[in-house]
PANU-275787 format. One record per residue (C-alpha): residue number from 0; residue in three letters; chain; x, y, z. Coordinates in steps of 0.5 Angstrom, whole numbers, plus 2048, in hexadecimal, padded with zeros to 3 digits. Layout:
REM PANU-275787
+-----+-----+----+-----+-----+-----+
:   i :  aa : ch :  c1 :  c2 :  c3 :
+-----+-----+----+-----+-----+-----+
: NUM : ala :  A :   X :   Y :   Z :
...
+-----+-----+----+-----+-----+-----+
//
This chain:
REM PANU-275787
+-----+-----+----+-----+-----+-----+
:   i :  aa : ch :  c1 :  c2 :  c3 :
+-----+-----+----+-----+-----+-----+
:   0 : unk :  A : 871 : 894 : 879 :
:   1 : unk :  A : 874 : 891 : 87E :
:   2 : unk :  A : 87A : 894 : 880 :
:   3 : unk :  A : 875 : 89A : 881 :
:   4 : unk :  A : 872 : 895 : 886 :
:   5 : unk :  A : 878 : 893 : 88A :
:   6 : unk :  A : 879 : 89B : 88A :
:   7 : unk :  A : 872 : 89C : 88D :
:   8 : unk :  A : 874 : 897 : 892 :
:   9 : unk :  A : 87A : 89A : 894 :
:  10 : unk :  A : 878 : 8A1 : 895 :
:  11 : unk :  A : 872 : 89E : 899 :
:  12 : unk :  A : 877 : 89B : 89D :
:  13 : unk :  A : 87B : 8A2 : 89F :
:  14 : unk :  A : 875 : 8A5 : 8A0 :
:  15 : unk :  A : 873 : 8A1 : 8A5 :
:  16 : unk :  A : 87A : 8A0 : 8A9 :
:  17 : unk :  A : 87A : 8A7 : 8A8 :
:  18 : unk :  A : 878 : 8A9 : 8B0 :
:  19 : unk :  A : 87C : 8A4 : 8B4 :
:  20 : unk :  A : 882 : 8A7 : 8B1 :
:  21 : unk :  A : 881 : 8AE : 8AF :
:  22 : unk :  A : 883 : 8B3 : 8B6 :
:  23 : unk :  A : 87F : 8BA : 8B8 :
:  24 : unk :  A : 881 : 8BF : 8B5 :
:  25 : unk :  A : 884 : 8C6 : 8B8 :
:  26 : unk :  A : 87E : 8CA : 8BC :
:  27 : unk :  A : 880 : 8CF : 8C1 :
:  28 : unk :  A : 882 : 8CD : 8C7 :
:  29 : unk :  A : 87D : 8CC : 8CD :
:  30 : unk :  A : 87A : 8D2 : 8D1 :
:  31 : unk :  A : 87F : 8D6 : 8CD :
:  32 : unk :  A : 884 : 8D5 : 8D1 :
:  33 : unk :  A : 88A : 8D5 : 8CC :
:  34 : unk :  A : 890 : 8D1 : 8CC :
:  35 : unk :  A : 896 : 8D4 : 8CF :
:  36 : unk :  A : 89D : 8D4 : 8D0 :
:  37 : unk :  A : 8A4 : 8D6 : 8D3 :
:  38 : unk :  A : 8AA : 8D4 : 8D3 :
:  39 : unk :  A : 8B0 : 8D7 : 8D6 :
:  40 : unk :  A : 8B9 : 8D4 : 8D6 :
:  41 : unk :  A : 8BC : 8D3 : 8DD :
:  42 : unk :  A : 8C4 : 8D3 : 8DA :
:  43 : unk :  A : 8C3 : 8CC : 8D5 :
:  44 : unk :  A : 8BD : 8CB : 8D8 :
:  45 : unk :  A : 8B5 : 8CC : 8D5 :
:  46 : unk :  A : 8AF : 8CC : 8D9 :
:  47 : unk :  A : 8A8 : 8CD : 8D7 :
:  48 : unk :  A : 8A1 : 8CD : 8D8 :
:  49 : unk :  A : 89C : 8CC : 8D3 :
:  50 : unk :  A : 895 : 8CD : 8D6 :
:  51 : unk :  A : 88E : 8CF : 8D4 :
:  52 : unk :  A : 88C : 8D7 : 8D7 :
:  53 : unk :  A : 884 : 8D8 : 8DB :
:  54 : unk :  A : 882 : 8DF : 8DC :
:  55 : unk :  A : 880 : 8E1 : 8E2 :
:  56 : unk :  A : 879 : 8E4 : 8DE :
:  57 : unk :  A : 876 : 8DC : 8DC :
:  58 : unk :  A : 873 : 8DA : 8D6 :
:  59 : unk :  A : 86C : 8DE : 8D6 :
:  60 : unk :  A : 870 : 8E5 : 8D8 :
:  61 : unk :  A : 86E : 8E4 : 8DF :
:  62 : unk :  A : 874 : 8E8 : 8E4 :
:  63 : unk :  A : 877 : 8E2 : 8E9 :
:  64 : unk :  A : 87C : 8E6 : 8EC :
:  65 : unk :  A : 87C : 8E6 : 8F4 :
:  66 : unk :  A : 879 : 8DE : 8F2 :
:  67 : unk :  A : 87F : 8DB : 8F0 :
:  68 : unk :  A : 883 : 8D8 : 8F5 :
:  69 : unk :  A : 87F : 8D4 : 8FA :
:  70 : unk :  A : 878 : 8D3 : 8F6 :
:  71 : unk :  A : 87A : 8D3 : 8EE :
:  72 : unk :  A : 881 : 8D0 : 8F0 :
:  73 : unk :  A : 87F : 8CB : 8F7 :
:  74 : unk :  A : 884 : 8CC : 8FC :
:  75 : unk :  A : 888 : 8C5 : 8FD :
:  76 : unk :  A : 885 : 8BF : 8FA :
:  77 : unk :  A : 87E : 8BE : 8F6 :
:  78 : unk :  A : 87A : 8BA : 8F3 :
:  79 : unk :  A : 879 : 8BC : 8EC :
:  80 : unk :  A : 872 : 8B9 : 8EA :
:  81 : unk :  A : 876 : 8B4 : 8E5 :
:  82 : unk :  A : 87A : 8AD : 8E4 :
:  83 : unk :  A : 878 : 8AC : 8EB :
:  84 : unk :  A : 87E : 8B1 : 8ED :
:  85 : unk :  A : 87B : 8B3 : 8F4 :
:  86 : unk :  A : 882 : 8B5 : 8F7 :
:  87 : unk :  A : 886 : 8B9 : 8F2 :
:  88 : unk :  A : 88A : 8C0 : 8F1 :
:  89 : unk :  A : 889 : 8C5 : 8EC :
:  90 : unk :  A : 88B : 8C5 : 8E5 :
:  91 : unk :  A : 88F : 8CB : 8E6 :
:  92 : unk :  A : 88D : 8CE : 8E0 :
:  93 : unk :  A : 887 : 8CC : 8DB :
:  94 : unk :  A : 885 : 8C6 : 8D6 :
:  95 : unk :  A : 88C : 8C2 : 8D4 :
:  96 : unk :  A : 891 : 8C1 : 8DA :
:  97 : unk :  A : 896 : 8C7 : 8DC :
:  98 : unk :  A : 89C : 8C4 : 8D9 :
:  99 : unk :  A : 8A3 : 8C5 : 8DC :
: 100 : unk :  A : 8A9 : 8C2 : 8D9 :
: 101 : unk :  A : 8B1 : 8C4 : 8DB :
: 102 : unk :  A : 8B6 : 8C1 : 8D7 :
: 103 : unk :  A : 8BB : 8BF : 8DB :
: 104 : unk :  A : 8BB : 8BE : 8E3 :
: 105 : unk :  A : 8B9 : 8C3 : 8E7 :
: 106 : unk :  A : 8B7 : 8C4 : 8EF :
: 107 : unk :  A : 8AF : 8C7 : 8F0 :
: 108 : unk :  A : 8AF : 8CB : 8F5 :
: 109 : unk :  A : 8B5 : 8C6 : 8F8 :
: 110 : unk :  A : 8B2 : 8C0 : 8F5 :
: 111 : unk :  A : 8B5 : 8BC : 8F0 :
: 112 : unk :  A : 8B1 : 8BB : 8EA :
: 113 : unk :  A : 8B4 : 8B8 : 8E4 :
: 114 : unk :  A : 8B4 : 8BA : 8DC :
: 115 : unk :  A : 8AD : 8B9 : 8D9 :
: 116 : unk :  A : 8A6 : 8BB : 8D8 :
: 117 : unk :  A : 8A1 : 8BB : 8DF :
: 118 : unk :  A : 89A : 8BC : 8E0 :
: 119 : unk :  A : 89A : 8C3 : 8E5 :
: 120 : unk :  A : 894 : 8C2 : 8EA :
: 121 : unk :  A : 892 : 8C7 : 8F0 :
: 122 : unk :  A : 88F : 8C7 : 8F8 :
: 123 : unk :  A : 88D : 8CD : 8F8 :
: 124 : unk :  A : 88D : 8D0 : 8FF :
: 125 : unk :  A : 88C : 8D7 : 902 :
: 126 : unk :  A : 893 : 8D7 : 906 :
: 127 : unk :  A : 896 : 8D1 : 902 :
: 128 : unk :  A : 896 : 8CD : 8FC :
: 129 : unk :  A : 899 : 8C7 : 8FA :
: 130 : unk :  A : 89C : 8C6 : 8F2 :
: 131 : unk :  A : 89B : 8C0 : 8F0 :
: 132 : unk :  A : 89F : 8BD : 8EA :
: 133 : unk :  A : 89D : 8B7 : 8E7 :
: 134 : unk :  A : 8A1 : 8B2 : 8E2 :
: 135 : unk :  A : 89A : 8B2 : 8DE :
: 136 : unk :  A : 89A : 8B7 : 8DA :
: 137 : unk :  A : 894 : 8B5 : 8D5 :
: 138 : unk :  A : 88E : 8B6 : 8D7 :
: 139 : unk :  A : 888 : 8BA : 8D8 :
: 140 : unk :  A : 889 : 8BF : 8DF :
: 141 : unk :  A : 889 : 8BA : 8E5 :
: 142 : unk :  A : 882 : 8B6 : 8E3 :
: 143 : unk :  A : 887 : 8B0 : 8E3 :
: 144 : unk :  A : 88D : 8B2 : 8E8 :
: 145 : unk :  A : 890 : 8AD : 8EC :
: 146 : unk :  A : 895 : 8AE : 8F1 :
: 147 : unk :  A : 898 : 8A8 : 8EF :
: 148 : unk :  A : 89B : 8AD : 8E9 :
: 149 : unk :  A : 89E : 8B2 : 8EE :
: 150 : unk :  A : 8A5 : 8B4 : 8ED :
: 151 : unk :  A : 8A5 : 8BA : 8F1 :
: 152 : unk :  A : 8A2 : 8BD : 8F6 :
: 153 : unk :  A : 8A4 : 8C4 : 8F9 :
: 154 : unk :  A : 8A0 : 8CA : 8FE :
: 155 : unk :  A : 8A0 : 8D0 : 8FC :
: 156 : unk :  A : 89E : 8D7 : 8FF :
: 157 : unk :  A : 899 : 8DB : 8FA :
: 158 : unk :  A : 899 : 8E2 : 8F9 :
: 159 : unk :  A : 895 : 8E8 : 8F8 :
: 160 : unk :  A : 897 : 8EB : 8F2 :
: 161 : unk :  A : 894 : 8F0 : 8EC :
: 162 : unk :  A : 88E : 8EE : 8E8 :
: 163 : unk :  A : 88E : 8E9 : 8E3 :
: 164 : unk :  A : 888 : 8E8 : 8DF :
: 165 : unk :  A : 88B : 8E2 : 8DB :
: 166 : unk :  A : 88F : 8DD : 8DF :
: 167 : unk :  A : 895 : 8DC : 8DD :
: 168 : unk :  A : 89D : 8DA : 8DF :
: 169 : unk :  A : 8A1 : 8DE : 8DF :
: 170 : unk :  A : 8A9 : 8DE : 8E0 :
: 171 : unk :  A : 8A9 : 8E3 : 8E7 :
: 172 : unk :  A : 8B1 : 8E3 : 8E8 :
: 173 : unk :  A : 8B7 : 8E1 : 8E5 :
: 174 : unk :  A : 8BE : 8DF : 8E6 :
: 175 : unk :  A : 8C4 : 8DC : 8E3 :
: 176 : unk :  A : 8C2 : 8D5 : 8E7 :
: 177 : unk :  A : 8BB : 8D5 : 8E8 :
: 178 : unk :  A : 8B4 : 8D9 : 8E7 :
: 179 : unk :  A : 8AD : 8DA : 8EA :
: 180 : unk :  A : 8A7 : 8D8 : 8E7 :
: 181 : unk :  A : 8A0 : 8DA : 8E9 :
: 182 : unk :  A : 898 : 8D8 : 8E8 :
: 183 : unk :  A : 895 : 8DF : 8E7 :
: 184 : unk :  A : 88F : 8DF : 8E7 :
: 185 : unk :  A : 889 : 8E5 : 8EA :
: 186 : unk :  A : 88D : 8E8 : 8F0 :
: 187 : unk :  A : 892 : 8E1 : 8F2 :
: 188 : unk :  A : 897 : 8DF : 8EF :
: 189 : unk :  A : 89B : 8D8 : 8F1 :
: 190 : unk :  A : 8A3 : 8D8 : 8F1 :
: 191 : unk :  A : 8A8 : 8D3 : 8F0 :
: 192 : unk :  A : 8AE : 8D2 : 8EF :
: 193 : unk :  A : 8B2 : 8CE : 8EB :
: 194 : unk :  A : 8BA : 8CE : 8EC :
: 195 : unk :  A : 8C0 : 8CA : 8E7 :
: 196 : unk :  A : 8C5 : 8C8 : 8ED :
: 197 : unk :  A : 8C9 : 8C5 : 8E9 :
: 198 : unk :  A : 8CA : 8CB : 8E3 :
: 199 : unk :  A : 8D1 : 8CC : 8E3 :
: 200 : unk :  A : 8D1 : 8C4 : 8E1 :
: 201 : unk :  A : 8CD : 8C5 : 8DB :
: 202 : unk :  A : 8D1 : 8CA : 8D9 :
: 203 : unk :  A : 8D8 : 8C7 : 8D9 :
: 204 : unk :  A : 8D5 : 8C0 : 8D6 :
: 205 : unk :  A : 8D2 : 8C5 : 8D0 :
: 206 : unk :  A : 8D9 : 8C8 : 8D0 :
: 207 : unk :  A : 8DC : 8C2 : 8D0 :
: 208 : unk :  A : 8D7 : 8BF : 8CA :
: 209 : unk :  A : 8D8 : 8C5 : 8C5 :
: 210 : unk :  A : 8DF : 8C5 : 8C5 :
: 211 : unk :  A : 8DF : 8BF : 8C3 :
: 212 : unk :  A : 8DD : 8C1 : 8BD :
: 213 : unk :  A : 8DE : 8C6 : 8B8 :
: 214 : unk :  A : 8DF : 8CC : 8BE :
: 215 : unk :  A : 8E5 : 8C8 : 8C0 :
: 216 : unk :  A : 8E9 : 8CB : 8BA :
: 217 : unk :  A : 8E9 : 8D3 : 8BD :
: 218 : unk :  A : 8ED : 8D5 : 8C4 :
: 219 : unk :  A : 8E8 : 8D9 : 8C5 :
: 220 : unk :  A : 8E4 : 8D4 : 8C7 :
: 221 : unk :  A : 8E9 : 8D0 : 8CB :
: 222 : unk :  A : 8EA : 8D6 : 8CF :
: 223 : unk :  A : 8E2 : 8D9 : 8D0 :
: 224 : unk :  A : 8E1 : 8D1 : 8D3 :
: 225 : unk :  A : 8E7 : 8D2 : 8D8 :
: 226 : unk :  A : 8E5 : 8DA : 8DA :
: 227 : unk :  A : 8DE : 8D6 : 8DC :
: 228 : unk :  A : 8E0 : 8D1 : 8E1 :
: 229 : unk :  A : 8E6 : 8D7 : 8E3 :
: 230 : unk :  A : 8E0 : 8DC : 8E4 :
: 231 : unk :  A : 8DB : 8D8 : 8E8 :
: 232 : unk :  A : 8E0 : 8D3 : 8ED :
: 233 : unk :  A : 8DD : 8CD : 8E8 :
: 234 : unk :  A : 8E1 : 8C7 : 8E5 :
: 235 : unk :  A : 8E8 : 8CA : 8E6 :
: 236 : unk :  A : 8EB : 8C3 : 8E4 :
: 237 : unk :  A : 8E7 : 8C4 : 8DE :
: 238 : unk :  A : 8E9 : 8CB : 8DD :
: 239 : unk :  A : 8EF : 8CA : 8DE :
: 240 : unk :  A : 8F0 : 8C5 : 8D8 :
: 241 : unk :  A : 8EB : 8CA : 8D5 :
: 242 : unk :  A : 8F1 : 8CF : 8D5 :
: 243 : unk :  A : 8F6 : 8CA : 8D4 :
: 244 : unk :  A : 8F3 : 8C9 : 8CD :
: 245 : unk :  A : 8F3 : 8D0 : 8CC :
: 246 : unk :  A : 8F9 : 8D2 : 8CD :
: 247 : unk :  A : 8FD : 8CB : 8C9 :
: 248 : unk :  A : 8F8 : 8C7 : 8C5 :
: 249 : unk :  A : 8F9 : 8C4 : 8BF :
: 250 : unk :  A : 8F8 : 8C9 : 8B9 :
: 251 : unk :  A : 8F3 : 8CE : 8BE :
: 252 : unk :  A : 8F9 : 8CF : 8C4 :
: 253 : unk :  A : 8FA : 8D7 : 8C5 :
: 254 : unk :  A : 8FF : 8D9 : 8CA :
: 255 : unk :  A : 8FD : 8E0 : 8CA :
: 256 : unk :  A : 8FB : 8E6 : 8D1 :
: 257 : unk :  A : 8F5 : 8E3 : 8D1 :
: 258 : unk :  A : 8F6 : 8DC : 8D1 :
: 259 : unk :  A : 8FC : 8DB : 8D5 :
: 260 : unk :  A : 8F8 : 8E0 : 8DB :
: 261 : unk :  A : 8F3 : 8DB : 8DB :
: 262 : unk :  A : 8F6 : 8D5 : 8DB :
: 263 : unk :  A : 8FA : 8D8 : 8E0 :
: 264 : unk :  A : 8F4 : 8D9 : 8E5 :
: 265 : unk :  A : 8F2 : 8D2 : 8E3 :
: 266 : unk :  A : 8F8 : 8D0 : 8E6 :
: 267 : unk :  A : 8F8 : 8D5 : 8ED :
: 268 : unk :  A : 8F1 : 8D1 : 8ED :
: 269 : unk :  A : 8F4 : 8CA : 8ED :
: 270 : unk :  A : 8F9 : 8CC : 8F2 :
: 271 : unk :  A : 8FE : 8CC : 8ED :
: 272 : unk :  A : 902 : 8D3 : 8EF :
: 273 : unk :  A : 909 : 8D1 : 8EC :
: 274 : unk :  A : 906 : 8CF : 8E5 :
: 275 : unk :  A : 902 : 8D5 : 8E6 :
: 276 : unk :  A : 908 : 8DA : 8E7 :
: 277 : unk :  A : 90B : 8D7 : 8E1 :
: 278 : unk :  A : 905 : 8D8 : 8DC :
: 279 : unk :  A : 904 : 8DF : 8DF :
: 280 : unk :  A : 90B : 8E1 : 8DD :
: 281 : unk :  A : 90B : 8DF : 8D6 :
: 282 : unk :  A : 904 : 8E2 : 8D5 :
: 283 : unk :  A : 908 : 8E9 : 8D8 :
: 284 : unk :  A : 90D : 8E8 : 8D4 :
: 285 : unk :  A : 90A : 8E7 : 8CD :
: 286 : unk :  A : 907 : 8EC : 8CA :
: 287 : unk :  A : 905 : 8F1 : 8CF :
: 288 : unk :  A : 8FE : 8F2 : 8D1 :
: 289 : unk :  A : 8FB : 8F9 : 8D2 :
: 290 : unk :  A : 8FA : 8FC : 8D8 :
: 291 : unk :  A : 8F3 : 8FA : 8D9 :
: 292 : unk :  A : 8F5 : 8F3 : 8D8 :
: 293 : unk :  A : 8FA : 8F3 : 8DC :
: 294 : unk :  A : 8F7 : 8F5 : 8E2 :
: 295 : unk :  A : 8F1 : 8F1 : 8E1 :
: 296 : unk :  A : 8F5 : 8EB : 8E1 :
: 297 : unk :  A : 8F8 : 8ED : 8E7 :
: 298 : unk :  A : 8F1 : 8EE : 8EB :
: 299 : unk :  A : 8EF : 8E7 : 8E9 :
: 300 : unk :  A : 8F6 : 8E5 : 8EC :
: 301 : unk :  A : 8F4 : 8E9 : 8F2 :
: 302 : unk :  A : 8EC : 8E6 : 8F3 :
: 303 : unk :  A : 8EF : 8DE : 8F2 :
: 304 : unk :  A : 8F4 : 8DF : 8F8 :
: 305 : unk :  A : 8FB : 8E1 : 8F5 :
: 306 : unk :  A : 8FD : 8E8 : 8F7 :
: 307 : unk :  A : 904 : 8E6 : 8F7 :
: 308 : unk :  A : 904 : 8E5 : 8EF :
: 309 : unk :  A : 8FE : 8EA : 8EE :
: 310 : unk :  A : 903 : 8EF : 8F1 :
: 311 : unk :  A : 908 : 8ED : 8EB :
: 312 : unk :  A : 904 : 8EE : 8E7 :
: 313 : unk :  A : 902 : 8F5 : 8E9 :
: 314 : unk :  A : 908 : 8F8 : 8E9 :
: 315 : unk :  A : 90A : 8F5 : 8E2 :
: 316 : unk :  A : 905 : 8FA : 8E1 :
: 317 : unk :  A : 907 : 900 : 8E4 :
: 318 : unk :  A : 90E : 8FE : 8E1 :
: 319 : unk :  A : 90B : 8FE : 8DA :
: 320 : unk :  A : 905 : 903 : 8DA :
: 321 : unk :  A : 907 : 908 : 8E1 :
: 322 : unk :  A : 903 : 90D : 8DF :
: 323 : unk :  A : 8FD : 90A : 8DC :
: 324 : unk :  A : 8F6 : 909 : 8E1 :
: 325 : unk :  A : 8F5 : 904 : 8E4 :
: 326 : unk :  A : 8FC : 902 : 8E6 :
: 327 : unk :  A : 8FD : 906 : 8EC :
: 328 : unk :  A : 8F7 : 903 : 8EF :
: 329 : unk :  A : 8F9 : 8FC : 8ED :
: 330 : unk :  A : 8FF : 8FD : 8F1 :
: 331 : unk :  A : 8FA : 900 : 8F7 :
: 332 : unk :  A : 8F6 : 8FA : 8F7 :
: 333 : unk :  A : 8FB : 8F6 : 8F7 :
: 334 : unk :  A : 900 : 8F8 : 8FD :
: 335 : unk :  A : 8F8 : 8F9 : 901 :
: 336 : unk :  A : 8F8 : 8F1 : 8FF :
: 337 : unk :  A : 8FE : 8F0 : 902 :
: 338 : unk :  A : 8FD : 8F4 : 909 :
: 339 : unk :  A : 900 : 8FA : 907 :
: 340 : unk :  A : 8FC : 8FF : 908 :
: 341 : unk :  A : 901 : 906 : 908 :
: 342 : unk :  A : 903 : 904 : 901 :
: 343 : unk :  A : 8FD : 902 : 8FE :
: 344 : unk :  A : 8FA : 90A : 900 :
: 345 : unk :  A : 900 : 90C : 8FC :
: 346 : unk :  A : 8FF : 909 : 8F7 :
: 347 : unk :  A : 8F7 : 90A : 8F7 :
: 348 : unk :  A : 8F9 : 912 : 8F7 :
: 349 : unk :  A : 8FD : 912 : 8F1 :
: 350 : unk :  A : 8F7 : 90D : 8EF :
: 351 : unk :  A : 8F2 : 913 : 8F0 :
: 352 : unk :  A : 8F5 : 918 : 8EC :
: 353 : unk :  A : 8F5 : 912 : 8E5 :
: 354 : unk :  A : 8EE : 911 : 8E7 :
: 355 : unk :  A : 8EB : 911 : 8E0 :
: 356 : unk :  A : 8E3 : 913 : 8E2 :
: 357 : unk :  A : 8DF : 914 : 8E7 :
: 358 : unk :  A : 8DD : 90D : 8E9 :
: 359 : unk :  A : 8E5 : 90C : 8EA :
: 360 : unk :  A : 8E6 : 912 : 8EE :
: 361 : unk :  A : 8E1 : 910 : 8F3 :
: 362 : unk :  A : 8E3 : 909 : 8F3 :
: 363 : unk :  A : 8EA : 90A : 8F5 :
: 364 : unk :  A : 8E7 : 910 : 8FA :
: 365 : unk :  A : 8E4 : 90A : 8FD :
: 366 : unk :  A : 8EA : 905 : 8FE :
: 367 : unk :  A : 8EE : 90B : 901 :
: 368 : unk :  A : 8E8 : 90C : 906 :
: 369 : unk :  A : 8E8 : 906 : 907 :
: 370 : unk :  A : 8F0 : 904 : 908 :
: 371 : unk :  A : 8F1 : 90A : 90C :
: 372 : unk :  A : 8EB : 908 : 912 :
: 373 : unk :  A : 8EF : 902 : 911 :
: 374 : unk :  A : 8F6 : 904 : 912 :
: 375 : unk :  A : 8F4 : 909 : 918 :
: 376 : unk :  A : 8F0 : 903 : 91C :
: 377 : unk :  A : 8F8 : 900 : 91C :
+-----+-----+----+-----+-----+-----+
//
């Protein structure tokens, strides 16, 4: 009897502290503006804004294009009838905060803003708005912003733009260093722009980490780390020793064609030109490169400034693969390099007659028009 006593209590007890702890349940979110998200990589980079989407058709169905901005959204600053907010700017979205979070630095339209989470807020405008960032990225639209929080503020210029029912952000435009995000909503859409300076950074720095691991037993990586920072006129301190490593490090070196012409460039690159000459003999004299790669090798000597060794390697070509496309128009570029333009148009003849296809046809056609204008002026 009594431990039935003593369970009675207990369930009691539960029962009665059940309210304070327990949370609410999931229900659709409010005014049916659902959840969204969009994510999109710059390089290493991850932005993303997670936000909640109205229509322009409210909740009772009733059609409010033509009555968006400047009455449903005010322009500038407004009061929102709550929490004494009397001066504050719309949510940019609906229900919870629009949330834009980068992972790593980045400049918004020119602005710094460090990695992490922010409360997108905006002053709508007819000619310009205003995108405000705020370090408060918890809170329930903008009934408790305080410009205090404010991270980042930049201008933008709105757009006319097709028809969307449902707001949303969209990624308008992108490339390898940046992306253009958009408020779209009815006919307007808000772009901005979020830009990585630092990119080449990032990328050597992560370069440098994985081959510290398990990637630092394969050349191939060694070699794929210095193309990158010869490639893009990045790091070439650091390619170089990325290259360095390619051709002799311990257990993973391989002088082949491939890594002595790069470690060669790295060194043209650093104003090494005597090592260089010294890695592009031994890369010539090992085990013969094709033609292709020999004329491609030659053409990277060429576009870091050092026709003089490109030209060795242009005619070790021509010695070996006399015959074969594209040695004639190496020889061609490389004498229209040095200034001598008469022997260039030679060569670029015999290069029109090995031309595999039409492409290539057309384009030593263009070299020869070009070069005879030039000669014919002198």
């Amino acid at each position: 009897m009594h431990r039935r006593i003593t369970f009675a209590l207990a369930l009691a007890a539960l029962v009665a502290a059940a309210p304070a702890r327990s949370q609410s349940i999931t229900r659709p979110p409010d005014g049916d503006n659902q959840r969204s998200s969009v994510s999109q990589w710059i390089g290493l980079v991850k932005v993303s804004v997670d936000y909640n989407s109205p229509d322009v058709h409210g909740p009772a169905g009733e059609d409010r294009a033509g009555h968006i901005w400047g009455e449903l959204v005010p322009y500038g600053l407004h009061d929102l009838g709550f929490n004494d907010c009397t001066s504050c700017p719309w949510r940019a979205g609906a229900n919870e905060n629009t949330v834009f979070t980068v992972s790593h630095d980045v400049l918004v339209d020119g602005k710094p803003l460090a990695a992490g989470a922010y409360g997108v807020h905006m002053l709508a405008g007819q000619d310009e708005w205003t995108v405000i960032f705020s370090r408060n990225s918890t809170s329930w639209g903008s009934f408790t912003y305080d410009p205090r929080e404010d991270a980042v503020r930049i201008t933008v210029k709105p757009q006319k733009n097709a028809y969307h029912e449902w707001l949303d952000y969209s990624f308008t435009d992108r490339k390898p260093a940046q992306a253009t995000v958009a408020m779209q909503w009815e006919n307007l859409a808000v772009p901005f722009t979020i830009s990585v300076p630092n990119i080449h950074d990032l990328y050597v720095e992560q370069m440098s980490r994985e081959l510290r691991g398990s990637h630092q037993f394969t050349w191939t990586n060694w070699e794929a780390a210095a193309q990158y920072c010869l490639t893009n006129k990045t790091h070439l301190k650091e390619g170089l020793a990325f290259a360095q490593k390619a051709v002799s490090g311990q257990f993973v070196g391989s002088e082949n064609f491939k890594t002595l012409g790069t470690l060669a460039q790295l060194q043209l690159a650093n104003g090494m030109k005597q090592e260089a000459k010294q890695t592009i003999a031994k890369a010539m004299n090992g085990v013969p490169p094709g033609v292709i790669e020999t004329h491609m090798f030659a053409r990277g000597l060429q576009i870091r400034g050092s026709n003089d060794l490109a030209m060795d390697v242009f005619l070790t070509n021509a010695k070996r693969h006399a015959k074969q496309w594209p040695v004639q128009l190496g020889l061609a570029r490389g004498y229209a390099t040095s200034g001598n333009k008469k022997k260039a148009l030679e060569h670029a003849r015999l290069a029109l007659a090995q031309a595999p296809d039409e492409p290539n046809r057309k384009n030593v056609q263009a070299l020869i028009k070009e070069w005879e204008s030039t000669t014919a002026v002198k």
